[in-house]
C-alpha positions as CSV (number, residue, x, y, z in Angstrom):
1,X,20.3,-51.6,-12.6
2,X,21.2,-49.1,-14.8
3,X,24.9,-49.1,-16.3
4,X,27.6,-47.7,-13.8
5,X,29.0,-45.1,-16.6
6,X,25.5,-43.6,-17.2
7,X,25.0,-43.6,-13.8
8,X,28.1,-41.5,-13.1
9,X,27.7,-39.4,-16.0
10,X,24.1,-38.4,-14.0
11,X,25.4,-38.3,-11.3
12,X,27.8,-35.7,-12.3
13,X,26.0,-33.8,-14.9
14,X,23.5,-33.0,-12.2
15,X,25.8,-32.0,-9.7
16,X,27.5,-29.8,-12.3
17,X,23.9,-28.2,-13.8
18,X,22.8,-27.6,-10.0
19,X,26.3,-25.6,-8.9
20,X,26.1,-24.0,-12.3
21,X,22.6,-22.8,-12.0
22,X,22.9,-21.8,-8.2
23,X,26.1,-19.5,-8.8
24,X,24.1,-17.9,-11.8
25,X,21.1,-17.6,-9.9
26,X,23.6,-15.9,-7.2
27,X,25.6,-13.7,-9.5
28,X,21.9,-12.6,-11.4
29,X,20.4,-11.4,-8.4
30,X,23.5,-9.3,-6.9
31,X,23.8,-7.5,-10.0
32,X,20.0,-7.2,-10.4
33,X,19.9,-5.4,-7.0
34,X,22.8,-3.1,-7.4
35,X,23.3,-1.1,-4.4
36,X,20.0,-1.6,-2.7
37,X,21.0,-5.0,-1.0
38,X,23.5,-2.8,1.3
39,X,20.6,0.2,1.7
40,X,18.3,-2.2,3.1
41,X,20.9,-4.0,4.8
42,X,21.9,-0.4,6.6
43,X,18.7,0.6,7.2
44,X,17.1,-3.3,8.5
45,X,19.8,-4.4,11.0
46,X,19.1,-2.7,13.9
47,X,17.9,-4.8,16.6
48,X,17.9,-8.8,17.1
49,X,14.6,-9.7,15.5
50,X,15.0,-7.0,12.5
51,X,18.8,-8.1,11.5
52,X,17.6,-12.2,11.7
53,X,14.7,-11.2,9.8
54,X,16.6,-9.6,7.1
55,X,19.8,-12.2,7.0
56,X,17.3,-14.8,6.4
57,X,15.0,-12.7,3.8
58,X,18.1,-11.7,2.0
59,X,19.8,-15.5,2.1
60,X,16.3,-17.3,0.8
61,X,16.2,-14.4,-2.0
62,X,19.8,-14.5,-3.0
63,X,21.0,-18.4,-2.8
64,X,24.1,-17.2,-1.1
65,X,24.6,-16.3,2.8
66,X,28.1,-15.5,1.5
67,X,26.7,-12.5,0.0
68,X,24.5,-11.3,2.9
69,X,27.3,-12.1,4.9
70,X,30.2,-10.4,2.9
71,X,27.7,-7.3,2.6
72,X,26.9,-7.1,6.1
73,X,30.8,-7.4,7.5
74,X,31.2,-4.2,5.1
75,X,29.1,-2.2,7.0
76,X,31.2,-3.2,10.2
77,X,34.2,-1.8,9.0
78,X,32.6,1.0,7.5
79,X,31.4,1.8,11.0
80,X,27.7,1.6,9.9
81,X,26.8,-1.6,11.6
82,X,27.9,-2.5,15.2
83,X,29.8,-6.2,15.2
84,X,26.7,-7.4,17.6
85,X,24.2,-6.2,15.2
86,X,25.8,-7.9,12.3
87,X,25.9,-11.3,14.5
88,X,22.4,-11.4,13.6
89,X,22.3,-11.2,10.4
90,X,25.1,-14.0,10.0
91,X,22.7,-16.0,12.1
92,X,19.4,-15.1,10.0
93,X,21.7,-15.9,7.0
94,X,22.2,-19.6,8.4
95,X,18.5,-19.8,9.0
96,X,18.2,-18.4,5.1
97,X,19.7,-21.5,3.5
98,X,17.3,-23.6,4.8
99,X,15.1,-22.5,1.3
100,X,17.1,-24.4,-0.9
101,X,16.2,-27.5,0.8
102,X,12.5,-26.5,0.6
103,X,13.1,-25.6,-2.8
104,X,14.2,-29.1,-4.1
105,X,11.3,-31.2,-1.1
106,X,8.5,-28.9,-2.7
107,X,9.2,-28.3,-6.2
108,X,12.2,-30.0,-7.7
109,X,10.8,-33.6,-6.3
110,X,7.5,-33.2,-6.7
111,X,6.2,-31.5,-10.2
112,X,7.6,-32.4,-14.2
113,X,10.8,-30.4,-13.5
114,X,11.3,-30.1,-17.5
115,X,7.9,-28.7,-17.9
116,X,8.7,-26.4,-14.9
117,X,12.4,-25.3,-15.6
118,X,13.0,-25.0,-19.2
119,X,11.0,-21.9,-19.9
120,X,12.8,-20.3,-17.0
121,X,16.0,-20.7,-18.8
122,X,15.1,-20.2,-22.5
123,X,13.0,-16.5,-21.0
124,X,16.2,-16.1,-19.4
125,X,18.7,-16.6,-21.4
126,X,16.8,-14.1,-23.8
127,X,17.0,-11.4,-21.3
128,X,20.2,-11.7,-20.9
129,X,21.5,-11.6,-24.5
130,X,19.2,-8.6,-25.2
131,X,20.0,-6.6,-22.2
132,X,24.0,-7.2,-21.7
133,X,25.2,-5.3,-18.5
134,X,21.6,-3.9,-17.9
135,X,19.1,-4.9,-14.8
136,X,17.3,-6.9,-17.3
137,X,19.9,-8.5,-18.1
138,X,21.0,-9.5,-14.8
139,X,17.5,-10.9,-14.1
140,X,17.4,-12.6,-17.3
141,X,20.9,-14.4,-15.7
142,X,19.2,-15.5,-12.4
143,X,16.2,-17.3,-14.3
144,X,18.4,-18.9,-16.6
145,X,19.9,-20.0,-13.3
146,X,16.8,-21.1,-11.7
147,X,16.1,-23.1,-14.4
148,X,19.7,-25.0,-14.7
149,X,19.4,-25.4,-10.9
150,X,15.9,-27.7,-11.5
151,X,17.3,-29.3,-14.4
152,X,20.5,-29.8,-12.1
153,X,17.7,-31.4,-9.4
154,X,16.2,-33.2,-12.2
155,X,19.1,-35.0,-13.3
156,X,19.9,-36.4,-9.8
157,X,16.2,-37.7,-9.0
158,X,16.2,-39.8,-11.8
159,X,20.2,-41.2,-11.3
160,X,19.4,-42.0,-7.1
161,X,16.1,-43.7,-8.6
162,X,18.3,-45.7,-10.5
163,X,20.3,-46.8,-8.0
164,X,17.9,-47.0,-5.3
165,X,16.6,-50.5,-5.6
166,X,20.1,-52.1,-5.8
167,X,22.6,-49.4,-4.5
168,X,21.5,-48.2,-0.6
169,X,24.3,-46.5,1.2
170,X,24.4,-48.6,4.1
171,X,27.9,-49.6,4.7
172,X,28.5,-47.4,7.8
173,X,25.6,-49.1,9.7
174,X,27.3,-51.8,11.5
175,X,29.6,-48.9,13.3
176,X,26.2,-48.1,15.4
177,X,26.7,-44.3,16.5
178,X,29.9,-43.9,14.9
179,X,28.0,-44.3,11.8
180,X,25.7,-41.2,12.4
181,X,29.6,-39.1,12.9
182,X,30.4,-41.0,9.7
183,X,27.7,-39.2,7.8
184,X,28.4,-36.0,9.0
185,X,31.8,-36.4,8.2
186,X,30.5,-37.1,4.4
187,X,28.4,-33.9,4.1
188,X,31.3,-31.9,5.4
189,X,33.4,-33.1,2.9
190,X,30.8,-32.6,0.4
191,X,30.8,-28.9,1.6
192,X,34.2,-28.5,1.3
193,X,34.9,-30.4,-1.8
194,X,32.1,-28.6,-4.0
195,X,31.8,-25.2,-1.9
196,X,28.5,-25.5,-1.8
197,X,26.3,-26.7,1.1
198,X,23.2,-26.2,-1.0
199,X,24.8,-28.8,-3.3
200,X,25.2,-31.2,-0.4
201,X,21.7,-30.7,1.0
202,X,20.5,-31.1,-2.8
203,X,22.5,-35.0,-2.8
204,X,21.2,-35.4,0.3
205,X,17.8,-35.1,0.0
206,X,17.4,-36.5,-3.8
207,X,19.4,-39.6,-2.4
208,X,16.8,-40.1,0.5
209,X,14.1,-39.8,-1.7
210,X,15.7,-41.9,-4.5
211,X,15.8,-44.9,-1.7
212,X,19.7,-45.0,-1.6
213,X,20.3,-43.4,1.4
214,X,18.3,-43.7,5.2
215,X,16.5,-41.3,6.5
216,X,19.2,-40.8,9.7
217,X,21.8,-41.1,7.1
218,X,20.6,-38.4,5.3
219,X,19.9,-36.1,8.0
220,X,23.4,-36.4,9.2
221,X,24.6,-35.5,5.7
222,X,22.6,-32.6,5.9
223,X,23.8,-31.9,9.3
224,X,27.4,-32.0,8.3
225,X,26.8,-29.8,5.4
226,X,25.7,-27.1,7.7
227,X,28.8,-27.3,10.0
228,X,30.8,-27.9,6.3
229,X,30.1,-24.2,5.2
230,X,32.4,-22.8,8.1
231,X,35.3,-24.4,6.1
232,X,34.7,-21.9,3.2
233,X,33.8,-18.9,5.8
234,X,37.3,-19.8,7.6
235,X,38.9,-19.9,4.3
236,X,37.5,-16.8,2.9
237,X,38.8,-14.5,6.0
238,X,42.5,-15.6,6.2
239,X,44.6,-12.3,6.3
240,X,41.2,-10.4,6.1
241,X,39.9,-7.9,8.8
242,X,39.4,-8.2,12.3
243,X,35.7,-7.6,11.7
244,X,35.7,-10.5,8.9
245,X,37.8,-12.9,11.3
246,X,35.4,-11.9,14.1
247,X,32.0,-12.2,11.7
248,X,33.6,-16.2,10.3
249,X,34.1,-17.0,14.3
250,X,30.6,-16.2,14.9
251,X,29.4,-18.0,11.7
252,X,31.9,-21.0,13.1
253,X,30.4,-21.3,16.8
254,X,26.6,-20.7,15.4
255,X,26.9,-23.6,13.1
256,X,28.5,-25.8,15.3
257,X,26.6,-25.6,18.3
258,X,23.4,-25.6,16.2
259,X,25.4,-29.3,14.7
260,X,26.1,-30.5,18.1
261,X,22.4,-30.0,19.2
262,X,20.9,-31.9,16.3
263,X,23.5,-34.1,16.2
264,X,22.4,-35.2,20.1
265,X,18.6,-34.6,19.6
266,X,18.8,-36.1,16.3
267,X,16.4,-39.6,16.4
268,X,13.6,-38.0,19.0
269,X,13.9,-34.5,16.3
270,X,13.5,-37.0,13.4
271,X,10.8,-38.9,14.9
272,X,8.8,-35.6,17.0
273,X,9.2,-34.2,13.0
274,X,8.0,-37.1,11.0
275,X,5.1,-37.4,13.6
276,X,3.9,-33.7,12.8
277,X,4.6,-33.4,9.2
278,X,3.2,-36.6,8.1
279,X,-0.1,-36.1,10.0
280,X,-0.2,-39.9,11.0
281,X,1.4,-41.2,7.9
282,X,5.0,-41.5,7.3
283,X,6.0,-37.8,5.7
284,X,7.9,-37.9,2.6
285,X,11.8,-37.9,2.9
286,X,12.6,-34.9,1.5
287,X,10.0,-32.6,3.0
288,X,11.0,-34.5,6.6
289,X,14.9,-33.1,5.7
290,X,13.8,-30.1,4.7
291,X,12.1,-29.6,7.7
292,X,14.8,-30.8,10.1
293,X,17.2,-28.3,8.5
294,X,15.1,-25.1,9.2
295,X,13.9,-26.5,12.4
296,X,17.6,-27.1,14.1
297,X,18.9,-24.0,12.8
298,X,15.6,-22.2,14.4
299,X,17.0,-23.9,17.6
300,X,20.2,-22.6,17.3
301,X,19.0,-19.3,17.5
302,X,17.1,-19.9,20.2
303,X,20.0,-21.1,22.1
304,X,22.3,-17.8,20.7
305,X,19.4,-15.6,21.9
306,X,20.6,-15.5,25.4
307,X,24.2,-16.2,24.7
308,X,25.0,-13.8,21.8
309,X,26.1,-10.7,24.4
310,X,29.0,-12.7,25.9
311,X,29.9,-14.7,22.8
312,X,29.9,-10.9,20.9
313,X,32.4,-9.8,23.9
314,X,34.7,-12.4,23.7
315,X,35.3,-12.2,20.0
316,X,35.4,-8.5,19.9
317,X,38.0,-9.3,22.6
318,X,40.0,-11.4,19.9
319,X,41.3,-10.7,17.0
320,X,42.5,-7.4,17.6
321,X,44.2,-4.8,15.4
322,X,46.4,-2.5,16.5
323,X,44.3,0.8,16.3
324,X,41.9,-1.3,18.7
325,X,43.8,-1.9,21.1
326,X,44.9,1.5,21.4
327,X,41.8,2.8,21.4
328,X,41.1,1.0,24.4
329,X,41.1,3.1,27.5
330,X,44.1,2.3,29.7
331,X,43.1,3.6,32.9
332,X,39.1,4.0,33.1
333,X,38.2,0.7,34.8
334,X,34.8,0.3,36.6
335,X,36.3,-0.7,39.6
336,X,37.1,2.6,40.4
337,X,34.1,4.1,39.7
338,X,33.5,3.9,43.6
339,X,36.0,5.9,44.7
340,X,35.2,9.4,42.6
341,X,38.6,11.0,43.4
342,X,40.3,8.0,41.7
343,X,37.8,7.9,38.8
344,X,38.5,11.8,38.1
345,X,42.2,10.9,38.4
346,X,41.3,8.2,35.8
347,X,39.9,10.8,33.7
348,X,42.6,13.2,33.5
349,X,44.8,10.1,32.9
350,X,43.0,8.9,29.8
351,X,42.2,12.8,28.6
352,X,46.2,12.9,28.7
353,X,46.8,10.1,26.5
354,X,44.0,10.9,24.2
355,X,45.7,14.1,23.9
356,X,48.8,12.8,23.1
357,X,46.9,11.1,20.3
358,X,44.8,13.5,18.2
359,X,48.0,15.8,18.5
360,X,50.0,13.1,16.9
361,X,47.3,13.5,14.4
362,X,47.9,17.1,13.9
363,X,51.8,16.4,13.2
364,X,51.2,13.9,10.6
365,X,48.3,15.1,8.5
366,X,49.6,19.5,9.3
367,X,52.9,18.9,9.1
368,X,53.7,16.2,6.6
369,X,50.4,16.6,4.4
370,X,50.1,13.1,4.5
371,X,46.1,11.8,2.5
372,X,43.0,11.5,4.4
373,X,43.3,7.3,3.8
374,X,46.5,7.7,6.0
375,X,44.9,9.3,9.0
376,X,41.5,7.7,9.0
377,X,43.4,4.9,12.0
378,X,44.2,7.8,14.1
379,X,40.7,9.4,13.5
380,X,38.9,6.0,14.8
381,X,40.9,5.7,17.2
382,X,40.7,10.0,18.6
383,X,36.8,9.2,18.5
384,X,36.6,5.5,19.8
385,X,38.4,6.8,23.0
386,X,36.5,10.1,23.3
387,X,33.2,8.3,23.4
388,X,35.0,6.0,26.6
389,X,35.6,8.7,28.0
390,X,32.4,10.1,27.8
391,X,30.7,7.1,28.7
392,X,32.8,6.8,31.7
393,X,32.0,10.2,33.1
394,X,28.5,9.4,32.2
395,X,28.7,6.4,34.8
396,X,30.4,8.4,37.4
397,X,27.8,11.4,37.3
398,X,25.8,8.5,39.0
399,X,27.8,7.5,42.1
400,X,28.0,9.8,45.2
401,X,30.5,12.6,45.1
402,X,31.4,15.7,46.2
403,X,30.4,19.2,44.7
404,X,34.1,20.0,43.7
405,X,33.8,16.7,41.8
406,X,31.4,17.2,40.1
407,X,31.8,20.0,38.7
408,X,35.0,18.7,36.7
409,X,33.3,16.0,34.7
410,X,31.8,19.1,32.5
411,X,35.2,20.0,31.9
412,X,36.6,16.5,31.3
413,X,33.9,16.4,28.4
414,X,35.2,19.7,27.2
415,X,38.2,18.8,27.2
416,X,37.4,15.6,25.3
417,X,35.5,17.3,22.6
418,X,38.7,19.9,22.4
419,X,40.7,16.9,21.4
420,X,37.9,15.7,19.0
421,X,37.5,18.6,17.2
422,X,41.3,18.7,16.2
423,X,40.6,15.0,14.8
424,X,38.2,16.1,12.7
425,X,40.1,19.6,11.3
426,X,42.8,17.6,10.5
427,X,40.8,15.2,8.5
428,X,39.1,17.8,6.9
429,X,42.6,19.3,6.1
430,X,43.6,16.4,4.5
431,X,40.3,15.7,2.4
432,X,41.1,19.2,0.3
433,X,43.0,19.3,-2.8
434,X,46.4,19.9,-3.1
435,X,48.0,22.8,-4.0
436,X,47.9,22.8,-7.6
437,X,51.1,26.1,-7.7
438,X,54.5,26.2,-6.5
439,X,53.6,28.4,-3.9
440,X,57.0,30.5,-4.3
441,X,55.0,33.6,-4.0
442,X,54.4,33.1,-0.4
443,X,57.2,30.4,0.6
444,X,59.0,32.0,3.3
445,X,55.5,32.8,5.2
446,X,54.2,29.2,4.7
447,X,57.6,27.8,6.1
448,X,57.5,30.2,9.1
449,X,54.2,29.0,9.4
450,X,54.4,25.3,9.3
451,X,57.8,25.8,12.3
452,X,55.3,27.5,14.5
453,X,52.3,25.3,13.9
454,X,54.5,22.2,14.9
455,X,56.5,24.1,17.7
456,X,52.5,24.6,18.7
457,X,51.9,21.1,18.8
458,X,55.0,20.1,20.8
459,X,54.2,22.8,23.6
460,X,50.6,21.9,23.6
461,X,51.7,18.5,24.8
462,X,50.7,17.9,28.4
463,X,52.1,14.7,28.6
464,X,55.5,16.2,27.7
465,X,58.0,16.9,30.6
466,X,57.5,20.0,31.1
467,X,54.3,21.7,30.0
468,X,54.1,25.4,30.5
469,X,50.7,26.6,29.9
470,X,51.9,30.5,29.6
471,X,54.2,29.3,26.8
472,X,51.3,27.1,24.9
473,X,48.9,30.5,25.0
474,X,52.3,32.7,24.0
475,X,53.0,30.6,21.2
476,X,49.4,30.7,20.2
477,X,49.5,34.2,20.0
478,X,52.5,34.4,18.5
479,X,51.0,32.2,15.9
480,X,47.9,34.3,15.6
481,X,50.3,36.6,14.0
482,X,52.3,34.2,11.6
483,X,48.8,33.8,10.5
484,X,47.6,36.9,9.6
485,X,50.9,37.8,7.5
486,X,50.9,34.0,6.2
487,X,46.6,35.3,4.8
488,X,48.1,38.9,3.6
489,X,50.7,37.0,1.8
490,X,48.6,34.4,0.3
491,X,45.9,37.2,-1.0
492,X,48.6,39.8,-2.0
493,X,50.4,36.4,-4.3
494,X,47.0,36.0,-5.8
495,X,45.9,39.3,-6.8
496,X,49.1,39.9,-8.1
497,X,48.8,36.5,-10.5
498,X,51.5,35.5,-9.2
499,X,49.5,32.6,-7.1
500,X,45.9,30.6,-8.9
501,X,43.3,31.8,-7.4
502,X,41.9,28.2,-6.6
503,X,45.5,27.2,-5.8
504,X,45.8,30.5,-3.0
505,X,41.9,29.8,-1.8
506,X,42.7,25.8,-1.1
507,X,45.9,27.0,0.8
508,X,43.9,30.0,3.0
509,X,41.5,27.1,3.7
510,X,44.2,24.9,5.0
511,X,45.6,28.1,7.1
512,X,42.6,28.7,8.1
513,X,42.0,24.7,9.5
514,X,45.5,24.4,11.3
515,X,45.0,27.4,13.0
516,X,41.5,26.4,14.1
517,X,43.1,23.0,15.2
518,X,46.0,24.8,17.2
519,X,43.6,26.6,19.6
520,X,41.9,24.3,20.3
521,X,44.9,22.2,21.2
522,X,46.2,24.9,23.4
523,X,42.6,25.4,25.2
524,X,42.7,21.7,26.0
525,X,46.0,21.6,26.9
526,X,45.0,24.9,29.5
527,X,41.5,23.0,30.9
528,X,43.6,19.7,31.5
529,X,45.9,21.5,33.6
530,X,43.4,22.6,35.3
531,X,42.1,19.9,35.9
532,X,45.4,18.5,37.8
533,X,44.5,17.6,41.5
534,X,45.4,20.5,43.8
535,X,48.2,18.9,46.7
536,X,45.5,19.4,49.2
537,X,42.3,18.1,47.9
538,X,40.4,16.0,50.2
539,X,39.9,12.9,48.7
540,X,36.2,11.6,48.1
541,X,35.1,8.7,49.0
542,X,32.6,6.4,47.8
543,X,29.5,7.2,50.6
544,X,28.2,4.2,52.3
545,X,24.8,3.3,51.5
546,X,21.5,4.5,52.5
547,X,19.7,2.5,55.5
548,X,17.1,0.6,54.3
C-alpha cells in the first residue's frame, strides 16, 4: 500500500484537475457559442420530443445542465418559451449529464490518458493565449479543459488502484439496506460539497473500477449524486423568479422520483444491466455505472411523460408573483360555461376589470411619463387576461345558446382588443425619447392637455360609480379639440425655433399616441355598456342534450 500522504495528495490533485478542467471546458464552450445556444434553444423547444432532445444535446455538448437550464428559464420570463415547454428541456438536461459518465467508462479508463489529454491542453492553451477574447480563444479554453478534465480522471485511476487491494469501502455493509441509503447519502454530499455531480459520478466510477468500492455501493453514490444536484438548483433560485423557482421544483421532483425509482429497482436494474452489457461475461464497472445512470434517468422520463401536464399545473399554481395572480381571470370559471347567460355575465365582469386595468396603464405611463421597464407588469398582465378572455368566449361559442347571445361574444372580443390596444399605445408612448426642450413654447397647451387626457381616463371608467357614456364621448370631443390646438401649437413653437424640431416631432408623436389611446378607451367603455344585460332579458339556459 502506497503511503497515506501520497495517496491524499492523488486523491485531491485529481479531484481538483477534474473540477478545474470541467468548469474550463464549461466556460470555453459558452463563450465559444455566443448567442447561438439561446437561438437554437428558441427555435428547438417546441414540443416534448424536440425540447428533451435539445436539453440533452446541449448538456452532453456543454458539461453543464446549469447552463442549458439557466438559458432556457430566460426564455420563460422573456415570454419566448412556455413554462411546460421548458420542463423538457430541464428533463433532457438531466438525461445530458449522463455523458460525463460515459466519458470517464469509455475513454478516461480505458486508453493512455497522458498520451490522449496532454495535446488537448498544450493545442489549447495555445489558442487561447493567441486569440484572447476571440472564438478561438474560447475554444482554445474548452480543450485546455478537456484535457485537465482527463488528467483530472487520470490522477484518480491510478490513486483508487492504489488503494484497492487493501482499502475497500465496505464499512456500511453490515447495516444491510440502510447501507444502500448510506451511499446515497455520500454522493449527495459529494454533490453538495464540491458542486459538481459530474465530480461525484467521476469518484464513483474510478473507485469501482479501482476495486475500492462495490458495484451497489457505487451505484448508489451515483444515484445520490443525481438527487445531490437539486441542492445547487435550490440554492441558485432563492429570491430568484417565479419561473426560476418553478423551473428548480421541476428539476427537484424529476430527480427525485427518477432516485426513488432506481433506488427501489436498483439490484434487478444492476443485474438486468450487467446481463446485457457484458454479453455473458461480467461487464466492466464503469461502463455498468455508466449505463445505469443514462438508463434510470431514461426511466424517469418515461414516468414524467404522462405526468408532466399536472405536475406543470401545480407549479405554475405555486410560486406566484403578484402580476400573476392578477392576471388571473376572477370570474370566468368553466363551470358556468353551461349556463350561457351566466358565462356572458362572466364576460362583461372580467371585460370590466380588465378595463379597469389597461386604463390604470394609461394614468401611469400618459400622465406621469413613467419608462417603458415600469409598465411592462401592467402590459403582461392587460395581455395575459385578454387572451382568457378570448379563450373563454372561444369555449362558449361551443355550448348551446341563444341568437341574442351570440351575437355579443363578437363584441366582448372587441371590446377586449379595445382594451389591448390602449396597452400597447401606452407602451409605445413610453418606448420614445424624452423631450429633449423645455417645452415653454407650448406649455399651457400641453398642461390643458394632459387635465383632459386624465379627466378622459377617469370618465372612461366603467367600473367607476357612475359611468355616463354621453359624458365619455363629450369629453372625447372636447379633447379632439385640445388636440388639434395642442398640434398647431407644437408646429407653430417649431417653426418659429423656438421648439427643436426632433424635440416638437417626439412630442406630436406622443400627442398623437394618447389621443389614439383615449378613443379607444371611450369606444370600449360605449360597447361594454352595451353590453350590460337589459332588465328583461330571458335568461338562456344550458339546452338538454340530444336523444341518442
Amino acid at each position: 500500500m502506497q503511503d497515506l500522504p501520497f495517496l491524499a495528495g492523488g486523491f485531491l490533485g485529481g479531484l481538483g484537475l477534474f473540477l478545474l478542467g470541467m468548469w474550463l471546458m464549461t466556460e470555453g464552450l459558452k463563450l465559444a457559442a455566443g448567442r447561438a445556444l439561446e437561438r437554437v434553444l428558441a427555435a428547438w423547444t417546441r414540443g416534448r420530443l424536440r425540447g428533451l432532445a435539445t436539453g440533452t444535446l446541449f448538456t452532453a455538448l456543454m458539461q453543464s445542465s446549469s447552463a442549458t437550464t439557466v438559458a432556457a428559464i430566460g426564455f420563460v420570463n422573456a415570454g419566448l418559451l412556455s413554462f411546460s415547454q421548458v420542463v423538457w428541456v430541464i428533463f433532457g438536461a438531466n438525461v445530458g449529464t449522463t455523458m460525463t459518465g460515459w466519458l470517464v467508462a469509455l475513454i478516461g479508463l480505458n486508453i493512455e490518458i497522458e498520451a490522449f489529454a496532454l495535446p488537448f491542453l498544450g493545442a489549447g492553451m495555445l489558442l487561447r493565449l493567441t486569440g484572447e477574447g476571440t472564438r478561438r480563444g474560447a475554444v482554445g479554453t474548452a480543450m485546455a479543459g478537456f484535457g485537465a478534465l482527463f488528467l483530472g480522471i487520470d490522477v484518480l485511476k491510478d490513486t483508487f488502484a492504489g488503494l484497492g487491494p487493501d482499502v475497500r469501502l465496505t464499512g456500511l455493509e453490515g447495516l444491510g439496506p440502510l447501507a444502500t441509503v448510506g451511499y446515497v447519502f455520500a454522493g449527495i454530499l459529494l454533490t453538495v460539497l464540491m458542486q459538481a455531480s459530474a465530480a461525484a459520478m467521476a469518484l464513483a466510477l474510478t473507485a469501482a473500477a479501482g476495486g475500492m468500492l462495490p458495484l451497489s455501493a457505487a451505484a448508489a453514490v451515483v444515484i445520490g449524486a443525481n438527487v445531490g444536484t437539486t441542492v445547487t438548483a435550490l440554492l441558485a433560485v432563492v429570491g430568484a423568479t417565479a419561473n426560476a423557482r418553478r423551473a428548480a421544483a421541476a428539476h427537484v421532483l424529476f430527480n427525485l422520483l427518477t432516485g426513488v425509482v432506481a433506488l427501489a429497482l436498483l439490484p434487478w436494474l444492476l443485474a438486468l444491466l450487467d446481463r446485457l452489457a457484458g454479453g455473458g461475461e461480467p461487464a466492466p464497472p464503469a461502463v455498468l455505472l455508466a449505463l445505469f445512470h443514462t438508463v434510470f434517468n431514461l426511466l424517469g422520463v418515461l414516468l414524467m411523460w404522462p405526468l408532466s401536464g399536472r405536475m406543470v399545473r401545480f407549479l405554475e399554481g405555486r410560486f406566484r408573483t403578484a402580476e400573476e395572480d392578477e392576471a388571473r381571470p376572477r370570474y370566468l370559471d368553466a363551470n358556468v360555461v353551461a349556463v350561457p347567460a351566466l358565462a356572458l355575465n362572466a364576460l362583461r365582469l372580467e371585460l370590466q376589470r380588465l378595463g379597469g386595468l389597461a386604463l390604470r396603464m394609461a394614468r401611469k405611463g400618459m400622465g406621469e411619463g413613467l419608462a417603458r421597464s415600469a409598465l411592462t407588469a401592467d402590459q403582461t398582465i392587460v395581455a395575459r387576461l385578454t387572451q382568457a378572455i378570448a379563450e373563454f368566449a372561444v369555449r362558449l361559442h361551443g355550448a348551446r345558446m341563444t341568437d341574442q347571445t351570440a351575437a355579443r361574444l363578437p363584441e366582448i372580443l372587441r371590446v377586449a382588443r379595445y382594451y389591448d390596444v390602449i396597452a400597447e399605445l401606452v407602451a409605445t408612448h413610453a418606448s420614445l425619447p424624452p423631450p429633449v426642450g423645455d417645452g415653454a413654447a407650448a406649455a399651457g397647451e400641453q398642461q390643458a392637455f394632459r387635465h383632459a387626457v386624465l379627466d378622459l381616463f377617469d370618465l372612461a371608467d366603467i367600473s367607476r360609480p357612475g359611468f355616463d357614456p354621453g359624458l365619455a364621448a363629450a369629453a372625447l370631443a372636447s379633447l379632439q379639440d385640445r388636440y388639434q390646438r395642442l398640434k398647431a401649437a407644437l408646429l407653430e413653437a417649431g417653426a418659429a425655433g423656438r421648439l427643436p424640431v426632433a424635440d416638437m416631432d417626439g412630442r406630436l408623436q406622443q400627442a398623437s399616441l394618447t389621443r389614439r389611446a383615449t378613443e379607444q378607451a371611450v369606444k370600449a367603455a360605449q360597447h361594454l355598456h352595451a353590453l350590460r344585460p337589459p332588465e328583461q332579458a330571458p335568461e338562456d339556459r344550458a339546452a338538454p342534450p340530444a336523444p341518442a
